[in-house]
C-alpha positions in Angstrom: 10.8 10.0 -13.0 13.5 11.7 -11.2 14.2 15.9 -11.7 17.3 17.2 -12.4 17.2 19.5 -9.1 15.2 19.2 -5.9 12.9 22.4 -6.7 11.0 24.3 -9.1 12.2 27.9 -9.7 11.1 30.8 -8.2 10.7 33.7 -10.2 9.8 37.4 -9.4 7.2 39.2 -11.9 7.8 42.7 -12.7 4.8 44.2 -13.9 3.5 47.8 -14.1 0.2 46.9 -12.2 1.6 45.4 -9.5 4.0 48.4 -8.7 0.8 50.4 -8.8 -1.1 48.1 -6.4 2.0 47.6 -4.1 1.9 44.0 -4.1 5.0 41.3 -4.6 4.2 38.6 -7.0 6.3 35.7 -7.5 5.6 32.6 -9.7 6.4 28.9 -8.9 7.8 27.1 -11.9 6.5 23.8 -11.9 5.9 24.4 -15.9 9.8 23.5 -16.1 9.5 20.3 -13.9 9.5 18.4 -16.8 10.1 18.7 -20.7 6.7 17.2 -21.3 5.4 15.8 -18.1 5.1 19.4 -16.6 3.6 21.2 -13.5 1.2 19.5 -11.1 1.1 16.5 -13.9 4.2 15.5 -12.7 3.4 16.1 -9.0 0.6 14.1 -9.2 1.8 10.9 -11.2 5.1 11.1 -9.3 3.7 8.7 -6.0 1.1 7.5 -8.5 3.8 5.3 -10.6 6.0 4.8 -7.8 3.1 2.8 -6.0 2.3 0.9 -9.3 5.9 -0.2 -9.7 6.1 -0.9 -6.1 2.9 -3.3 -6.1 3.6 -5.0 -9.6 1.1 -3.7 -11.7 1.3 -4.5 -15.6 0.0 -1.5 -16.6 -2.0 1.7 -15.9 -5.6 2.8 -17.0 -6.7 6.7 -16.6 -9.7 9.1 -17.9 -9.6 12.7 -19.9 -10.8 14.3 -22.6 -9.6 14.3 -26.2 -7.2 17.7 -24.9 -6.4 16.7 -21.8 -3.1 17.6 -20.2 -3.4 14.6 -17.9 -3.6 12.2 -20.9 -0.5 13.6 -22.9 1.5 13.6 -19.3 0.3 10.1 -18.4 1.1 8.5 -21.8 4.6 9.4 -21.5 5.3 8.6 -18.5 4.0 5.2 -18.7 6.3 5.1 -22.1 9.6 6.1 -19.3 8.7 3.0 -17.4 7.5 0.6 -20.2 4.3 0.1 -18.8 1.2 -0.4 -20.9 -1.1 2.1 -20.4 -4.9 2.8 -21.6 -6.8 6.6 -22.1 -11.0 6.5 -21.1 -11.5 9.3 -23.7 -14.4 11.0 -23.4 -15.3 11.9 -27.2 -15.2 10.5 -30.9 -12.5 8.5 -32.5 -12.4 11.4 -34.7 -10.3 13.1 -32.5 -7.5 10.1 -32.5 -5.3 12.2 -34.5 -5.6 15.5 -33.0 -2.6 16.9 -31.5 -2.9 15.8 -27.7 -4.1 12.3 -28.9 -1.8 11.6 -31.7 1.5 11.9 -29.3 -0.1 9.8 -26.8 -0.7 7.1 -29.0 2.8 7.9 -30.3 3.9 6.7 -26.8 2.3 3.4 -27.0 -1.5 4.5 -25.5 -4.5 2.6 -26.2 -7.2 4.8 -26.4 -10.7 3.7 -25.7 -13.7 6.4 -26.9 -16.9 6.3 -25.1 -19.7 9.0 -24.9 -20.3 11.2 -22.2 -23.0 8.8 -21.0 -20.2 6.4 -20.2 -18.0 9.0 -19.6 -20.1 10.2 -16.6 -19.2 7.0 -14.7 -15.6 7.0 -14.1 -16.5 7.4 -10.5 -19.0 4.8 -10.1 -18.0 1.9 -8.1 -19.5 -0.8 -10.6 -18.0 0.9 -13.5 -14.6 0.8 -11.9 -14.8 -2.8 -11.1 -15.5 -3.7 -14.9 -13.0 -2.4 -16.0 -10.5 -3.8 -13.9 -12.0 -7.1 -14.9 -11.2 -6.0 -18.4 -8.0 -5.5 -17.5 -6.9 -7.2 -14.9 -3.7 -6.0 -12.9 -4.0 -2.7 -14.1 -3.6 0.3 -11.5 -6.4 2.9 -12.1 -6.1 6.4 -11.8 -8.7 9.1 -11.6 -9.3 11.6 -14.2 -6.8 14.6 -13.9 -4.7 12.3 -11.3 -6.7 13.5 -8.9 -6.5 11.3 -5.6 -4.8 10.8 -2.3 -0.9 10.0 -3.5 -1.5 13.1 -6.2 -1.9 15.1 -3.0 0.9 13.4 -1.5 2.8 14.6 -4.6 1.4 18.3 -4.5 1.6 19.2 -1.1 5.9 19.0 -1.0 5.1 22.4 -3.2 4.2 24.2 0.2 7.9 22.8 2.1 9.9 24.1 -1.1 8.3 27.7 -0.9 9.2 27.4 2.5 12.9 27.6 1.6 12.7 29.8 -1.3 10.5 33.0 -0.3 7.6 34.3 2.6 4.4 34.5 0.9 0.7 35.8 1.8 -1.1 34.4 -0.5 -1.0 31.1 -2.9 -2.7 30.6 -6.1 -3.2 28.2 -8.0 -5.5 27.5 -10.8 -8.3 24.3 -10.1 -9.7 21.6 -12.5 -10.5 18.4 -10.5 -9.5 19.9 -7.2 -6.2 17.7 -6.5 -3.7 20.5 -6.9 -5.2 22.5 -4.1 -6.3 19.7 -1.6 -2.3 19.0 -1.8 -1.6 22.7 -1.3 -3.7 22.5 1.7 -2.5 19.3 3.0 1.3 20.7 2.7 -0.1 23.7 4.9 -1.4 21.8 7.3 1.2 19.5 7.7 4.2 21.8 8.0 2.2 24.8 9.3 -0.2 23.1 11.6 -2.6 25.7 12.7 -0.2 28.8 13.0 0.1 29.4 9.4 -0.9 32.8 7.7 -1.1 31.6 4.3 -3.9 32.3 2.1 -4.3 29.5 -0.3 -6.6 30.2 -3.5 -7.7 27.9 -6.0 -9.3 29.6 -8.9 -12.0 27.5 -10.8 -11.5 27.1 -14.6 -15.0 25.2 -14.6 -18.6 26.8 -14.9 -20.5 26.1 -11.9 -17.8 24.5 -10.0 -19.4 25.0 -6.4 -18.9 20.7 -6.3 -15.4 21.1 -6.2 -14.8 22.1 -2.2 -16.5 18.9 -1.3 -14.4 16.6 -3.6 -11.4 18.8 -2.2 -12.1 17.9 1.1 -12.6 14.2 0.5 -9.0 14.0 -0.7 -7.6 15.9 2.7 -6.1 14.0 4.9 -7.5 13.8 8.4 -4.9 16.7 9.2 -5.7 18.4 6.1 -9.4 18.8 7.2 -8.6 20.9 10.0 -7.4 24.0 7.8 -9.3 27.0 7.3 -7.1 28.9 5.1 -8.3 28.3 1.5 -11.2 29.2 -0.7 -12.1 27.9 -4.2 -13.1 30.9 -6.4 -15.5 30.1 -8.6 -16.5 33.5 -10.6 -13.4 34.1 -12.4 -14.2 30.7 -15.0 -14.4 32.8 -18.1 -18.0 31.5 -19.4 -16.5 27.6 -18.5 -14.1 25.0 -19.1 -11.9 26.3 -22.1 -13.5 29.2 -22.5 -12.6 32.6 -22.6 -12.9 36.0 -24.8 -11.1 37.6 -27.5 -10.5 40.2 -24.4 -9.2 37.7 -22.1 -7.3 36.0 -24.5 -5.6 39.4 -25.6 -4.8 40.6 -21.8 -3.1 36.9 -21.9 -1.0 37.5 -24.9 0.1 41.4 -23.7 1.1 39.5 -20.1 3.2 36.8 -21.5 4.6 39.9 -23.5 5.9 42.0 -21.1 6.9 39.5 -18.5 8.6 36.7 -20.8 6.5 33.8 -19.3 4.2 31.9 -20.9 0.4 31.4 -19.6 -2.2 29.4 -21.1 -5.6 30.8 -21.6 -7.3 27.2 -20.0 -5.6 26.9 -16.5 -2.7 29.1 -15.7 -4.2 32.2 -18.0 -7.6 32.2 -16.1 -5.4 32.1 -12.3 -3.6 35.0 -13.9 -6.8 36.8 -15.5 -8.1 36.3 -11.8 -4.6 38.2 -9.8 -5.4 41.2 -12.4 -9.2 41.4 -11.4 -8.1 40.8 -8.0 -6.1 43.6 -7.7 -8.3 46.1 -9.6 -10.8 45.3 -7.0 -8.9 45.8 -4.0 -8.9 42.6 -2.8 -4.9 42.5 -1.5 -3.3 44.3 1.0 -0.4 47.0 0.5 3.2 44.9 0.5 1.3 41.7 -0.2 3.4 38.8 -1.0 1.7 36.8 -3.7 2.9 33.1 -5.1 1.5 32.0 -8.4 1.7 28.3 -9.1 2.2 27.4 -12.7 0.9 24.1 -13.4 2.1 23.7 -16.9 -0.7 22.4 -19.4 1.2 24.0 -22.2 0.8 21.3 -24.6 -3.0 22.0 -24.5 -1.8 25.1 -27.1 -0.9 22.6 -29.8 -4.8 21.5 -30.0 -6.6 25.1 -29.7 -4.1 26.2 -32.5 -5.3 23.1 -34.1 -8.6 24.5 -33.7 -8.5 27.8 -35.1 -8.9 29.1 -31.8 -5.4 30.7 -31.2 -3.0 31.7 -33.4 0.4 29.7 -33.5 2.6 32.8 -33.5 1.0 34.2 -30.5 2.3 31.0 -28.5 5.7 29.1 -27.9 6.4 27.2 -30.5 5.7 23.1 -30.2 7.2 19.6 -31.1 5.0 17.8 -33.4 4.3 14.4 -33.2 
């Protein structure tokens, strides 16, 4: 996988409320990475698949849901290199054909359904080790990406913004924790201990408290030294993929006025959570915010799907 320039864009938001609040807010465009294997998907699987290729695996086995951005990104990218590749969906075969699934089988993935019994093991030590029995010489790789080269991957986010802008404060929305223990690892590595950055990762799961230790397992030794982040976990919306017709319309009027598209699963909750941020005081005048976008926008093709957005309300999308 190789990018057509070194960086992401960096854009500037203009936006009524943040001329009100007296705050700078610029994005980081790592939705436009990649056509398809966008934002921290492509950061993550980036030293992933180098290491594979490197060590002579025959092909690649990962875990997500029947939706899940990391499934769509890693099917295609195992397609680029001609790899074989397998998707641990949690879920019923129902779901084979749904939008998410149906391109990723499109681009040569098996996909193997289990319940979330099963599903609850892609941890487990013993689990792990039958499946690479099952398929032997296959490279495994966590659910979301989520592991020490992902970080590797994420954290050469913090050295770009260090040529393109100043910032106070990162955010960046938080699933399985990998984007934000690379964020933090960048820090610490180019910052050490002088840095002033505030690093925020802003939970899109219910009751995601969890997370902060699985973020820190991933830091390197370096890493763990840093003080600068939090994980907010109140702005979740009611939980994973949730959210209200409210939220969902302050979405929609964003996108609106500032011509960018967000999500209402992962980038739409980080940006639900900079509005209630500002109402509530919580950054200082002449702040200089940084949103990351971490793409996911394919994950609109399967709540249109399902009835729970409306497709002219969204960017319109390939079909398989």
């Amino acid at each position: 996988m190789k990018l057509k320039n070194n960086f992401s864009a960096l854009e500037k938001i203009n936006h009524p409320l943040f001329t009100q609040h007296k705050v700078q807010v610029e994005i980081k465009r790592d939705d436009l990475l990649h056509p398809i294997i966008s934002g921290n998907k492509w950061r993550k699987l980036k030293y992933n698949l180098e290491h594979l290729k490197k060590q002579g695996y025959s092909g690649a086995l990962t875990f997500g849901g029947s939706y899940s951005n990391h499934i769509h990104a890693f099917a295609f990218a195992c397609y680029q290199l001609g790899l074989p590749c397998l998707g641990i969906i949690r879920g019923e075969a129902q779901y084979e054909n749904n939008y998410t699934l149906s391109w990723a089988k499109h681009w040569g993935m098996q996909c193997h359904f289990v319940d979330r019994k099963t599903y609850r093991r892609r941890f487990d030590d013993d689990f792990l080790l039958e499946l690479s029995q099952q398929y032997p010489n296959f490279f495994i790789i966590p659910e979301g990406g989520s592991n020490k080269l992902a970080v590797e991957g994420v954290s050469e986010v913090i050295a770009e913004l260090a040529q393109q802008t100043q910032f106070d404060t990162l955010l960046t929305p938080v699933g399985s924790g990998g984007t934000l223990a690379g964020l933090i690892d960048g820090d610490s590595q180019l910052f050490e201990t002088k840095s002033q950055h505030k690093l925020l990762g802003i939970a899109v799961l219910k009751q995601a408290e969890y997370l902060s230790n699985e973020i820190k397992a991933l830091l390197s030794e370096q890493g763990k030294t840093h003080q600068n982040w939090q994980l907010m976990t109140q702005f979740h919306r009611g939980g994973y993929g949730k959210f209200s017709p409210e939220d969902l319309t302050r979405i929609i009027r964003f996108n609106e006025q500032s011509q960018l598209t967000f999500e209402p699963v992962y980038s739409g909750k980080m940006l639900l959570a900079l509005l209630d941020l500002l109402e509530q005081g919580y950054f200082k005048t002449n702040e200089r915010i940084v949103l990351l976008h971490t793409g996911g926008l394919q994950g609109l093709g399967g709540m249109i799907e399902q009835q729970r957005l409306r497709a002219n309300d969204w960017p319109k999308l390939p079909l398989p």
